[in-house]
N, C-alpha and C positions, 0 to 999 in steps of 0.2 A: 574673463568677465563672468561674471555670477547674477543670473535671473535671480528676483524676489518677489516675494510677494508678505504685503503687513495685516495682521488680525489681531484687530485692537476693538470693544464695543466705544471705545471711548474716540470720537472723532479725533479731539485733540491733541491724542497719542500719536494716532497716526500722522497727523500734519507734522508731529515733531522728526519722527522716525522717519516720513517722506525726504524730508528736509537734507537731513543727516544723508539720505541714501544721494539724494540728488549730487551732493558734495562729496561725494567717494570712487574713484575714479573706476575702480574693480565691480561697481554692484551698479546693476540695470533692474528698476523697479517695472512688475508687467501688469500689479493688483494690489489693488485693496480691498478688505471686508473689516464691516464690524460685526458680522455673526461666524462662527466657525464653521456652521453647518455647509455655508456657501461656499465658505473655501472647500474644505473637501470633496464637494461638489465639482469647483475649479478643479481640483487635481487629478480627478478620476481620469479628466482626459486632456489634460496641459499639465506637463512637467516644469518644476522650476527648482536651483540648487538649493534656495534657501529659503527660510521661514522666518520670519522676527514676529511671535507669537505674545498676546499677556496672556497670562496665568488664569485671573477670575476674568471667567464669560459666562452666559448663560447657554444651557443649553449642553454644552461642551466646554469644560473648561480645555487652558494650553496643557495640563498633563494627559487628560485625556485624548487631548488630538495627536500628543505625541506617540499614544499608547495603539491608537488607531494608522499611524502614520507607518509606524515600526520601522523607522531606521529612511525610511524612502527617499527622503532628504534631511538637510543639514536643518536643525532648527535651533534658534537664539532664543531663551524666554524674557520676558521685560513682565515689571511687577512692582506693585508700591509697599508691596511687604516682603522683607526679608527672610523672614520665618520660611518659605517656600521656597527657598536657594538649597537648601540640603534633599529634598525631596525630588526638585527639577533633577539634580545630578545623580540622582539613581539613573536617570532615564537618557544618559547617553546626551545630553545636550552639548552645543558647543559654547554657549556661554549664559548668563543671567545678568540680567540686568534691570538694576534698580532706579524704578522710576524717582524723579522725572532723569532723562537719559541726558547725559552731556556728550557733546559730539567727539571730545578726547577717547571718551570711555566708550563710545558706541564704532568707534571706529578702530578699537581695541580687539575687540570683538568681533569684526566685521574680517577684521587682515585675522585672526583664528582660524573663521570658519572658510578664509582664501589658501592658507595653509593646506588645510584639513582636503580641499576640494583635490590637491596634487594626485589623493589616492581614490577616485572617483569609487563611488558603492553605485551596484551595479541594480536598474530599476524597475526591472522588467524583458520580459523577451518577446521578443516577433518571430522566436522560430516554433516551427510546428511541432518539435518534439524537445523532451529533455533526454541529457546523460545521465543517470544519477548512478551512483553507489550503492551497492547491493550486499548482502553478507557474502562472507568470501573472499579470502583477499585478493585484490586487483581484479575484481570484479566489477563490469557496470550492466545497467540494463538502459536501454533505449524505450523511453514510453512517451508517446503520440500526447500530446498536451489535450485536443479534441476529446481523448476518451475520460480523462480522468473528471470521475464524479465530484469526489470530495478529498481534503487529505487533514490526515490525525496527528497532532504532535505527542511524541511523548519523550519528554530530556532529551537527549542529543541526537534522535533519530526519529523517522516519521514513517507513517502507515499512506500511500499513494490507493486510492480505492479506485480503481476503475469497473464497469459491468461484469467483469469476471475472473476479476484476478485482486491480491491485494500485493503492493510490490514495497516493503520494506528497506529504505535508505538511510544511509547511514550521514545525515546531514539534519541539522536543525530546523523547525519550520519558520521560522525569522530568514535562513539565508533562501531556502526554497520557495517561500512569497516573493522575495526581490526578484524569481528568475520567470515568475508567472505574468503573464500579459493580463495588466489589471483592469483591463475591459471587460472581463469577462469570470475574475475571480476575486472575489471577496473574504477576507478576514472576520471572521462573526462572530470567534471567540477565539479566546485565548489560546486553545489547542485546536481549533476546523477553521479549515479555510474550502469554504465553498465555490463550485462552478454555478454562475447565477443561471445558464440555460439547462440548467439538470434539476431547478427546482419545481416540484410537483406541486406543492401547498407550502401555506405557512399558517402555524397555529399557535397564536399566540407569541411566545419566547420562544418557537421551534419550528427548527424545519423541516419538512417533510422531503424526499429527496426522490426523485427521478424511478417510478415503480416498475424499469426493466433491468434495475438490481435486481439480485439474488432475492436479496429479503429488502423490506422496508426500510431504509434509513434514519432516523428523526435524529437531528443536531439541535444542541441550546445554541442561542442567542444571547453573546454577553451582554451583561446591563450599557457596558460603555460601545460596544460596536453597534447597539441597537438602531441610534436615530439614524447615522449614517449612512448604516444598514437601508433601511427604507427607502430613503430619499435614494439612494441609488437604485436601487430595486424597482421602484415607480418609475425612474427616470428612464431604466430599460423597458419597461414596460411598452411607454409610450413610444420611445424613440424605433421599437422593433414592428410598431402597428403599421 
């Protein structure tokens, strides 16, 4: 069985997509949104395998969410223009579909992304520390997830910043998000992925980061992790008073 969740601005997309899911024997619907921001919201802290997202939103369009999601689950794009089928499929999706959706073609789709689920991608961790790879071969280093400040992507391998050490592994930062517990780490651009309780200020497009580093920190803000960005930020805020 496969959680889902529909984000659609358009009510009557989703009634249709509802529909379709209610009649699929493999997919359990848990949500609806017609804004993106809220679902991402939802997912910060409720897991579900798949997404049947459209394309034009406000706010956050569906490539953008998917840009921000980075792999975290399975998502289907649905869209009244075509033109946006070759661009979705840069981005790893498991299928597109052209509105309005017929439940043949949606359910095409659907057994894809039930396939695809056999080799589950892995979401997150609850353990207190990572293994990661280190230069050297057959080398690992064991680093306490608590310490690390912030971590740097660069091509196939990533900078791990912690208060006094910088610990260089030899993994992508797309699979190193997946192993991070995302209550408490965020994606804010395209190469930093932030610890939210190591931040000191925010200024503007930048972050100011935790001043019992060595030296001062300040990370950009991508244009597209921005809103998300916030809204979750605030959302800590509150929830830790």
């Amino acid at each position: 069985m496969l959680s889902c969740i529909i984000v659609d601005d358009d009510p009557q997309a989703i009634k249709v997509l509802a529909n379709h899911v209610e009649k699929t024997p493999f997919l359990t619907l848990i949500n609806t949104f017609t804004e993106s921001v809220n679902a991402l919201a939802f997912l910060q802290d409720t897991s579900t395998d798949l997404i049947f997202s459209d394309v034009e939103m406000p706010d956050l369009t569906g490539i953008e969410l998917l840009e921000i999601l980075n792999n975290r689950c399975q998502v289907i794009l649905s869209t009244g223009h075509a033109e946006y089928a070759l661009e979705s499929y840069e981005h790893d999706i498991v299928d597109f579909l052209l509105k309005p959706v017929s439940f043949d073609r949606f359910l095409k789709a659907a057994q894809k992304a039930y396939r695809q689920s056999m080799s589950p991608v892995i979401t997150g961790s609850s353990e207190e520390f990572l293994m990661v790879k280190t230069e050297g071969k057959g080398r690992m280093r064991r680093v306490k997830i608590n310490d690390i400040h912030y971590i740097e992507g660069l091509k196939n391998y990533v900078s791990i910043y912690t208060q006094n050490d910088r610990i260089i592994t030899l993994v992508n930062i797309r699979d190193l998000e997946k192993r991070l517990p995302a209550s408490n780490f965020f994606r804010v651009h395209k190469s930093y992925i932030v610890a939210i309780d190591k931040i000191n200020a925010i200024d503007g497009n930048q972050i100011i980061l935790d001043n019992n580093l060595k030296s001062q920190k300040v990370i950009p803000i991508g244009a597209t992790y921005r809103p998300f960005f916030f809204h979750i930020f605030q959302s800590q805020l509150i929830s830790r008073k």
